[in-house]
C-alpha positions, 0 to 999 in steps of 0.5 A: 828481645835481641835479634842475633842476625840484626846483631851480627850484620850491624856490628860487623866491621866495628872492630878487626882482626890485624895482622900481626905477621906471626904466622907467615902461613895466615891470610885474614880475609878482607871482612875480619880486617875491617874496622870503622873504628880504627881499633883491632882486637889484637891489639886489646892483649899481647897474647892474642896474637895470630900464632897463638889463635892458631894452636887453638883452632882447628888443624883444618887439613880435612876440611873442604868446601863444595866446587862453584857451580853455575847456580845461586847461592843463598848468603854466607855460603862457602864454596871452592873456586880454583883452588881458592876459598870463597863466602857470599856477602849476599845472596848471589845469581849464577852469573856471579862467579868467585874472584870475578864479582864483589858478590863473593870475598876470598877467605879461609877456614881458620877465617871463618873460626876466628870470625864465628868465635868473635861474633859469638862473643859479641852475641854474647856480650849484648845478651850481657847488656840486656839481660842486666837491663831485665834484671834492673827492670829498665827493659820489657815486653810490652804485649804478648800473644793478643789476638785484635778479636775473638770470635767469626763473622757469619758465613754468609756475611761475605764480601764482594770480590770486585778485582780490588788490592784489600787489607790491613793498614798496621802503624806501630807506636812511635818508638825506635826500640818498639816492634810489633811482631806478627805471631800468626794470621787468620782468613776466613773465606767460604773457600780452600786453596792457596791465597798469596798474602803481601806485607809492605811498608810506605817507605819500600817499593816492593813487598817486605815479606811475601807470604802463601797462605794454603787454605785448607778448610771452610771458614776460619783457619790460623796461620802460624808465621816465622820472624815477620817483624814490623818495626818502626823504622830499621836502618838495615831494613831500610824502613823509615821512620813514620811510615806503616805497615800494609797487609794484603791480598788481592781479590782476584786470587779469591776469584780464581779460587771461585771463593770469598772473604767472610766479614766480621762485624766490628768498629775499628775507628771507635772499637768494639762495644763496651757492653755487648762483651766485656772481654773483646773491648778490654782486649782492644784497650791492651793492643790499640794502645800500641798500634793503630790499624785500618782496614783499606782497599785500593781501586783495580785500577790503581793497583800495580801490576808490577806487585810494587805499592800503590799511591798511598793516597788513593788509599780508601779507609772502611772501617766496618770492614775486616775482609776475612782478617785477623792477626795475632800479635806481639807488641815487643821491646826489641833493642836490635836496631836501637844497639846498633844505631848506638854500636860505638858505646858498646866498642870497649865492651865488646872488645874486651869480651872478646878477648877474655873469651879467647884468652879462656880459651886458650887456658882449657885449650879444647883442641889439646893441642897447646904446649908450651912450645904452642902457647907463649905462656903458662896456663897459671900466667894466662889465668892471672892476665885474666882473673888477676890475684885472688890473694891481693886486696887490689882488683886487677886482670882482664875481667875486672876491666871488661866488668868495669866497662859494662859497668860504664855501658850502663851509665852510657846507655840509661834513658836512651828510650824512653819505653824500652830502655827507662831510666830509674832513679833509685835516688841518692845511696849514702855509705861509709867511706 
């Protein structure tokens, strides 16, 4: 799987836009120019030139973006600010005000398109990748939609709420592109009411994910949860290699609620018994193989008040203990964060596919606004700069270049994990010449 977000965010910056001085009226903001590369998408070919973007773009005169005000912004907002256009790079406080703190960049509109049409084309170009991977079968899903185990434990089989931080610790195969996913979570308590659930992981301070589950039933109840990702390690997520995962509750919440969590009978050091149900026991052959987990409790007075984690050594393991939890889970080949961390392989692709998405554009010219006053060339000469000639034996054109690059991609990329991106060998293919 590709995370669109984990893309955008890790391949910003690689390439830029440069400006051309063609159009004496645009002003690039400062996150288009950036390139760690050195490279720039003008540069890939002659017509993508700032006035030729121009004539495709929107016209803008009745675009308009709300005052700044003295609140929080959530990030990539676009407000106005003194006459001035401003995006959040993050998530900003009221204090932060635009043209005075580097919590907002001065843009444009014709920015922001030109900005949304090159980030689609590197969704897209990624998306190119890896769906090529599907197709040769050298990338997969590993696990979909398994629950740790089926069944309730008994109503009356509860546990004592004795003021303790309590839940499951989650450690995910040791592969860079390996992700588990959490789908849904179950708690079982003899109660209703709104219980705070907290998700962390042994290289952060604070909670990754911070979750409210809203009981509203006796007994057994299924949380459906959005994009709770548990990946190995996650240079943007800041997640080092060879950590684990931690879901947990506090019993005082349970307390106030004047309820308790119900325990279901099951080993999770030596799994489920293989001849009370069959079933069960294949179901945790399939998950354990790809994450290991143990149900803990921290000690009241080793919990922090500060809700940042605890002393993971004074973690105390129970495995005959669940405490009201179960998950469904997802155990996933998501290649985001292993495509970013080789981003400079994907450099050539990218910049080529960018530019022949813009050079089409320019050819069924969406906007009608292109003339040959517009445009410093024909429709026939932009086809050709693209798909070359399709009377000539000799393969030419932008788009022969950007398969002869994906092509490279493939070579440059077989093997690079050994369970999401397996290198097949197909052995040696002999042809007349």
């Amino acid at each position: 799987m590709i995370r669109a977000d984990i893309i955008k965010d890790g391949f910003k910056g690689l390439i830029g836009w440069q400006d051309d001085y063609s159009e004496a009226n645009i002003k690039l903001s400062s996150e288009l120019q950036e390139s760690e590369t050195g490279l720039y998408y003008n540069q890939v070919h002659t017509l993508l030139t700032l006035h030729n973007l121009k004539a495709i773009a929107p016209l803008f005169s009745g675009y308009s973006a709300p005052n700044w005000s003295t609140q929080s912004y959530n990030k990539d907002t676009i407000i106005s600010n003194d006459s001035k256009i401003y995006k959040s790079i993050k998530s900003v406080v009221a204090t932060d005000i635009p043209g005075t703190s580097d919590s907002w960049i001065e843009t444009t509109f014709f920015s922001e398109w030109l900005l949304n049409k090159t980030n689609a084309s590197i969704l897209k170009a990624i998306n190119h990748f890896y769906n090529d991977k599907l197709a040769k079968q050298m990338s997969k899903s590993i696990l979909e939609n398994r629950r740790l185990y089926d069944g309730t434990g008994r109503l009356l089989d509860t546990i004592n709420n004795n003021k303790k931080l309590v839940g499951l610790e989650l450690q995910p195969l040791r592969s860079k592109g390996v992700v588990l996913k959490i789908n849904s979570i179950c708690l079982q308590t003899n109660g209703i009411g709104e219980i705070p659930v907290y998700i962390y992981h042994s290289s952060c301070l604070t909670p990754v994910y911070s979750l409210t589950l809203n009981k509203t039933v006796i007994g057994t109840q299924w949380f459906t949860v959005k994009d709770i990702y548990l990946p190995y390690s996650s240079d943007l997520l800041n997640i080092s290699a060879g950590g684990s995962w931690y879901i947990v509750y506090k019993q005082d919440d349970l307390d106030t609620l004047n309820q308790k969590a119900i325990n279901m009978v099951f080993d999770w050091q030596k799994g489920p018994c293989t001849t009370c149900n069959l079933s069960v026991y294949k179901n945790w052959i399939l998950w354990s193989k790809f994450v290991g987990i143990n149900p803990f409790y921290i000690a009241s007075s080793d919990i922090n008040q500060d809700n940042t984690i605890w002393d993971i050594n004074r973690m105390l393991i129970t495995y005959d203990f669940n405490y009201g939890l179960n998950l469904d889970i997802s155990i996933l080949c998501d290649i985001s964060d292993l495509i970013v961390e080789n981003k400079y392989l994907f450099q050539d692709v990218i910049s080529k596919q960018v530019a022949a998405d813009l050079l089409r554009e320019f050819v069924y010219n969406p906007q009608v606004r292109i003339n040959n006053n517009a445009l410093n060339a024909s429709r026939r000469e932009t086809l050709y700069e693209l798909d070359g000639d399709s009377t000539s034996i000799k393969i030419t054109g932008l788009v022969s270049e950007l398969n002869l690059a994906y092509k490279g991609l493939d070579m440059n990329t077989k093997g690079l994990d050994r369970i999401c991106f397996t290198c097949r060998n197909n052995g040696v293919r002999y042809r007349t010449v």
